[in-house]
N, C-alpha and C positions, 0 to 999 in steps of 0.2 A: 504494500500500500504506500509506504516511504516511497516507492520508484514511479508507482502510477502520480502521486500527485506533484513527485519531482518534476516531473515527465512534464504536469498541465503547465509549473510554471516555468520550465524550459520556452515551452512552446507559446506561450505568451508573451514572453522574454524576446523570441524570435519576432512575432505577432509586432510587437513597438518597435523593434529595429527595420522590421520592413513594411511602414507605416501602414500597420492594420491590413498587408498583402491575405493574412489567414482568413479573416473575417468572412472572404466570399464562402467559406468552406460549414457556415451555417445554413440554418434548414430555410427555404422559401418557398411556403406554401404553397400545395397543387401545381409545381411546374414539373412536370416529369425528371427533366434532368436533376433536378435537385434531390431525387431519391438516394443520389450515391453520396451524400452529403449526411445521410443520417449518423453514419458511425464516427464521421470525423468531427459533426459538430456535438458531440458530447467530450470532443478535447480540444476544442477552442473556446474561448472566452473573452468578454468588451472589457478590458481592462486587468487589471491586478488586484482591484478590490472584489471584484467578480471570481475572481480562481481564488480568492481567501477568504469569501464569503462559504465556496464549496471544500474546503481544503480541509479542515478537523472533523465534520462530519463527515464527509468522506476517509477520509483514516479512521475513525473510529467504526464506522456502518460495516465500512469493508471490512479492516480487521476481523473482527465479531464475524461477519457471513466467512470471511474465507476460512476461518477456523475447522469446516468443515471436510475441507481439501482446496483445493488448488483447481481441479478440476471442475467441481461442480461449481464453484465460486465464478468460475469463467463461465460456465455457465447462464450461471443466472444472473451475469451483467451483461452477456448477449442478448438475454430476454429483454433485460429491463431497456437495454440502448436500443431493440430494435423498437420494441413495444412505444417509448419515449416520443424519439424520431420519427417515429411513423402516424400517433397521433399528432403533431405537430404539423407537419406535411398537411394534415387532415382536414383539423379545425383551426389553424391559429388565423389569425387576422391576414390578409392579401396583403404582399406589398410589405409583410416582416422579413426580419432576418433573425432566425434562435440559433442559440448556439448557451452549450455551459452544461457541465456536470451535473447541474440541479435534479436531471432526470435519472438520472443514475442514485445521487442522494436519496430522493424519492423512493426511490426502486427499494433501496437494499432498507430503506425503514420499513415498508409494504413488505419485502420478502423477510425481516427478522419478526416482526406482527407475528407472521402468522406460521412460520417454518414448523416454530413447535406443536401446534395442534394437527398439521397437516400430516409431518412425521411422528407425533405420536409421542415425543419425549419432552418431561418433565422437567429438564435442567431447559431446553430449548425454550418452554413457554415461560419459566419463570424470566432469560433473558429477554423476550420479546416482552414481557410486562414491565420491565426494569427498562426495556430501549421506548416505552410506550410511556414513562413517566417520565425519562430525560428527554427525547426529542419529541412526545406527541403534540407539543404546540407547530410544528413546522406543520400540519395539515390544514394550519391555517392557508399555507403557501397554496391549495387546489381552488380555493377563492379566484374567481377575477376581481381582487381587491385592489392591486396595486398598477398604476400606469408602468408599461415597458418592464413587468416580469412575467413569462411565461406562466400560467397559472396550466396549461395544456401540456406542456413538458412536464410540469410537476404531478399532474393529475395520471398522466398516462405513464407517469415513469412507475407512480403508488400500484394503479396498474399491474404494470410488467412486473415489477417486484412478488406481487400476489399471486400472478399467473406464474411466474417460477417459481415459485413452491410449491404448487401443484404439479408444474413439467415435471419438476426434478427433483420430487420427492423422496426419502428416503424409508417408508414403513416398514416395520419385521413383516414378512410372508405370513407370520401366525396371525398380524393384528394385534398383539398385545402390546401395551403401553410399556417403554422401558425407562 
């Protein structure tokens, strides 16, 4: 997680030195071409206040999800980035440009919710109760509250995050609670 969020402000880092060249690489709704744009713009960002706005929730959601492997962790930030990007595509406003890990933050809150009921374990639910007292005021963020924050990225990344826990669920084959 230290290297994924290295990585965002690398790339924003780049983003300032080549006066906001990355920028095109967010999402703009309903134009076809812009579909290749979904995975990259969950790693571009409008500034540096914006990549450290997503930066300790993101090290912390991720930590906590990847705890489970490496694998399924990747996983279920495919789900959540495509699930994200693609309702953004969908419904945001004509004539935007999103871009930002928020969807992805989104995600892994929605996929820690709910992992433990869906797989079954009892340490897993008490963290998603424990992730649902420290972050559950962010669900404020699925409001169209605020001018120029994606409220559609946020919605759809809570989403993905939910639906990967069901994709990629892990239950005993007996069914019993461990």
């Amino acid at each position: 997680m230290l290297a994924w969020v290295g990585l965002l402000w690398l790339i924003e880092a780049i983003d300032l030195a080549s006066n906001h060249a990355l920028d095109t690489f967010g999402i703009v709704p309903r134009e076809i071409g812009e579909l290749r744009d979904i995975i990259p713009a969950a790693f571009i960002h409008f500034g540096f206040d914006h990549v450290a706005a997503n930066s300790v929730p993101l090290l912390v959601l991720g930590f906590i999800a990847a705890l489970r492997g490496i694998r399924r962790f990747l996983g279920v930030a495919f789900v959540i980035t495509l699930t994200s990007g693609f309702g953004v595509w969908l419904v945001a406003p004509a004539h935007t440009n999103t871009a930002g890990a928020s969807g992805v933050v989104f995600g892994l809150f929605g996929y820690l919710l709910v992992r433990g009921f869906v797989d079954r374990r009892p340490l897993d639910i008490a963290v998603g109760l424990i992730i649902a007292v420290l972050y559950g005021s962010i669900l404020w963020g699925v409001l169209p509250t605020a001018q120029g924050v994606s409220w559609q990225g946020h919605l759809f990344g809570l989403i993905g995050g939910v639906a990967a826990a069901f994709l990629l669920r892990e239950r005993p084959e007996d069914g019993l609670i461990r």
